[in-house]
Residue, then its C-alpha position, 0 to 999 in steps of 0.5 A: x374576518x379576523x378575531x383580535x389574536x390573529x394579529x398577534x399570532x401573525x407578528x410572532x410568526x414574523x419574528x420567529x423567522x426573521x430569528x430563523x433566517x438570522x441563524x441561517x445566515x450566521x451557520x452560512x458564515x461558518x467554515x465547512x468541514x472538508x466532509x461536511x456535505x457527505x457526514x458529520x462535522x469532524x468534532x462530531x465525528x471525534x465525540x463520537x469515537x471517545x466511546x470506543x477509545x474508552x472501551x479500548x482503554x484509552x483515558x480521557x486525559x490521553x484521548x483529548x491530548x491528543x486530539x488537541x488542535x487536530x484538524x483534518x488534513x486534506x491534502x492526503x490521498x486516498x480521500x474521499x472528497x465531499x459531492x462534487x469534486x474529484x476523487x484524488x489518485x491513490x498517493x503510493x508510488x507503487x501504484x501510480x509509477x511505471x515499473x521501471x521508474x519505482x525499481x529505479x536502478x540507480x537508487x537501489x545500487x546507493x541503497x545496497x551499497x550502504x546495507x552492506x555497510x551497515x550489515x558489517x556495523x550492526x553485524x552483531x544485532x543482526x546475528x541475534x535476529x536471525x538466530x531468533x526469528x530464521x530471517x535473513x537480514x538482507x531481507x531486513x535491512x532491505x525491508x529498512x532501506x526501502x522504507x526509510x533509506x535506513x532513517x534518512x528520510x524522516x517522515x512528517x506527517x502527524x500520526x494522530x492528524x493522519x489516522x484520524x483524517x483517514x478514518x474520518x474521510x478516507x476510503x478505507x475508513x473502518x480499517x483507519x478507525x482502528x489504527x487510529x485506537x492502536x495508535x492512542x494505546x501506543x500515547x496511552x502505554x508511553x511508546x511514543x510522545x505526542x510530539x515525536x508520533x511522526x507517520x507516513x500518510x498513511x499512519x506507518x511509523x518508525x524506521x521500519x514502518x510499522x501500522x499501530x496495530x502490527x506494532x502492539x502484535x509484533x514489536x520486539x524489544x530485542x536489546x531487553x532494554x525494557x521497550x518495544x522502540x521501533x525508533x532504534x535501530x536493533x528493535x526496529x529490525x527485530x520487529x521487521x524480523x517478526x513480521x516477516x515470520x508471522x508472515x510466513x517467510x521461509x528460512x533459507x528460500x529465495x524470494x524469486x528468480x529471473x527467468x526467459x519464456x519459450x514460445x508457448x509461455x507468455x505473460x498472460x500465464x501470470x498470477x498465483x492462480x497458475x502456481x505450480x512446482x519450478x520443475x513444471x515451469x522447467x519441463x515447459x521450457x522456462x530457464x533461469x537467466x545468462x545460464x544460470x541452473x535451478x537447485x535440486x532444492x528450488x525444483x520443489x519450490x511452488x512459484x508463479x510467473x511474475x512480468x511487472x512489465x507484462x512482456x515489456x521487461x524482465x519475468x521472474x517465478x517468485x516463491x512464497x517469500x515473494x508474497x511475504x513481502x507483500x503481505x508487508x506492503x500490499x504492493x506487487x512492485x514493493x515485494x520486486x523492489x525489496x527482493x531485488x535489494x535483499x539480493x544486491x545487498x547480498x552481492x547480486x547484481x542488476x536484473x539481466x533483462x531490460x526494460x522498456x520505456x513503459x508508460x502509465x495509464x490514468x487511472x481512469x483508462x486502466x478502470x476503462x479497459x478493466x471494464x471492457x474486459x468484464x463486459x466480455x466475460x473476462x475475469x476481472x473482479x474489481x474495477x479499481x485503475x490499478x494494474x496488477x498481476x490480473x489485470x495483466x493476465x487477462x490483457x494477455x488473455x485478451x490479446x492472444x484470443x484476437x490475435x494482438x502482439x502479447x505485451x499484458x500492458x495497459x496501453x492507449x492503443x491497446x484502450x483504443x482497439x477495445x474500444x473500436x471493437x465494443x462500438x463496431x459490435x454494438x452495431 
């Protein structure tokens, strides 16, 4: 039986949810956030990062300028989507492109070409930055030419947008949250205006590329005109200069040399793992190219076998210097590419060896032989669809032990055979 208040009672239950399915359909009607179905919306993302911008020592006033209009721009890579939709491929060439299109000959022959041109112009400057930091400047000017083709090609994106986008969303978002605070201490301390923070993809900016956080460590103001522009010419290449040695580049050492194997040494030996003195690498047979001799020097020299091609192009011993170029561009190809180019700015010429006509993987299918070899005991680490020196190691390592052509290649056929010998075995 119904008392006099139950009706009312039930009347007030209908209004509050016909209010409820109101303000159900109006937040349906609303724009998604790009990373709303897997966190918080951007803004409340941003409001939670003021705290830790303010405790870097960036002002309220420098904090919403610059956040002014952002939103986030998804076409980048390196993302991670909301639930549903495909992960995007890493966006850098080094990891997407076969060896022989990224070290692509022509390109670098233009590029040497105008390093030696402008080696002659800034003779001057580059005199006073090797003096200093003991770098050589065909590494710098290498280390411009490739990053910017020497301030011809303008990056676009954004810096602010960029970091801001990777932090909020991307994969390695912790370590983009920080760039993005050194990025607003660089608007905070007047490196840069707002308008003109232009940035790669990834947040590197200025003709030499610089991460923010590398740039308030190691920037140099080298013509003491009283800033640290790594939009000018003499500072950018003093600040490459310093990196380069924070890094740990050796004065007057060779990033690498190429090499031809005897039998018995192959690329399964790749690696920094296998590193040992040139000397060792000689007793074993290794030889430098078209005749050319080791110094008594280099004999010394610790190095490590590199075959970017795996047994399908041309093999180096690569010194420590080889790893500060990579320390600049976590990148085995980068590090070849700018080593290569410091040598043909200096009067080198093109690699004696050939490559093949190597192809690309998916990076879905390198993950899948990556995979394989795991399962069978091999030393893969990180599934990751990315080819480097050991995951081509183990290839190699693989391919000898069941008696396969020793190419250190992620290839469709190689896939297939590891794939009709895990489906016989499982059997």
């Amino acid at each position: 039986m119904l008392t006099q208040s139950e009706p009312i009672r039930t009347g007030r239950h209908k209004r509050h949810r016909a209010s409820f399915l109101a303000a159900l359909v109006c937040l349906l009607a609303l724009p998604l956030d790009p990373a709303a179905a897997s966190g918080p919306t951007f803004d409340v993302w941003r409001t939670a990062l003021w705290p830790d911008a303010r405790a870097f020592g960036i002002t309220r006033e420098t904090f919403e300028s610059a956040f002014r209009g952002v939103t986030p721009d998804t076409s980048l890579p390196d993302l991670v989507r909301p639930t549903g939709k495909p992960a995007p491929k890493r966006g850098q060439a080094e990891f997407t492109r076969p060896p022989q299109a990224y070290v692509d000959d022509a390109r670098i022959a233009r590029l040497a070409a105008t390093g030696r041109k402008l080696a002659k112009k800034y003779r001057t400057i580059l005199d006073k930055i090797e003096a200093r930091f003991g770098v050589d400047r065909a590494a710098i000017l290498a280390i411009w030419g490739r990053e910017t083709a020497y301030g011809t090609y303008q990056v676009r994106h954004d810096a602010i947008r960029a970091l801001a986008t990777q932090a909020y969303m991307g994969r390695r978002a912790d370590m983009f949250r920080q760039e993005l605070l050194y990025a607003l201490k660089m608007l905070q301390d007047g490196v840069v205006t707002r308008e003109r923070f232009k940035a790669s993809w990834a947040g590197a900016t200025g003709l030499t590329q610089f991460m923010p956080s590398e740039f308030d460590k190691l920037a140099v103001d080298i013509d003491d005109d009283g800033r640290r522009d790594i939009w000018s010419v003499p500072d950018a290449l003093a600040s490459a200069a310093n990196q380069l040695a924070a890094k740990g580049w050796i004065s007057g050492r060779a990033w690498g040399y190429e090499v031809t194997l005897p039998k018995g040494v192959t690329c399964a030996e790749d690696g920094p793992p296998r590193t040992k003195p040139v000397r060792d690498w000689v007793a074993r047979g290794v030889r430098r190219v078209a005749g050319r001799k080791f110094s008594a020097q280099a004999l010394g020299y610790d190095t490590f076998l590199f075959s970017p091609g795996g047994g399908m192009g041309p093999t180096f011993l690569v010194t420590e210097n080889f790893m500060v170029f990579k320390a600049y561009n976590m990148s085995d190809l980068y590090a070849l590419y700018v080593g290569h180019l410091m040598d043909r700015i200096k009067g080198g010429g093109r690699f004696v060896t050939g490559w093949d006509r190597i192809t690309q993987l998916p990076t879905r299918q390198i993950a899948g032989i990556q995979e394989i070899l795991q399962r069978e005991g091999y030393a893969i680490a990180k599934i990751d669809g990315f080819i480097g020196p050991n995951t081509r190691s183990q290839i190699g390592t693989y391919q000898l032990k069941h008696a396969l052509p020793i190419d250190c290649w992620p290839s469709a056929n190689l896939l297939k055979i590891m794939q009709q010998r895990t489906s016989k075995h499982a059997r």
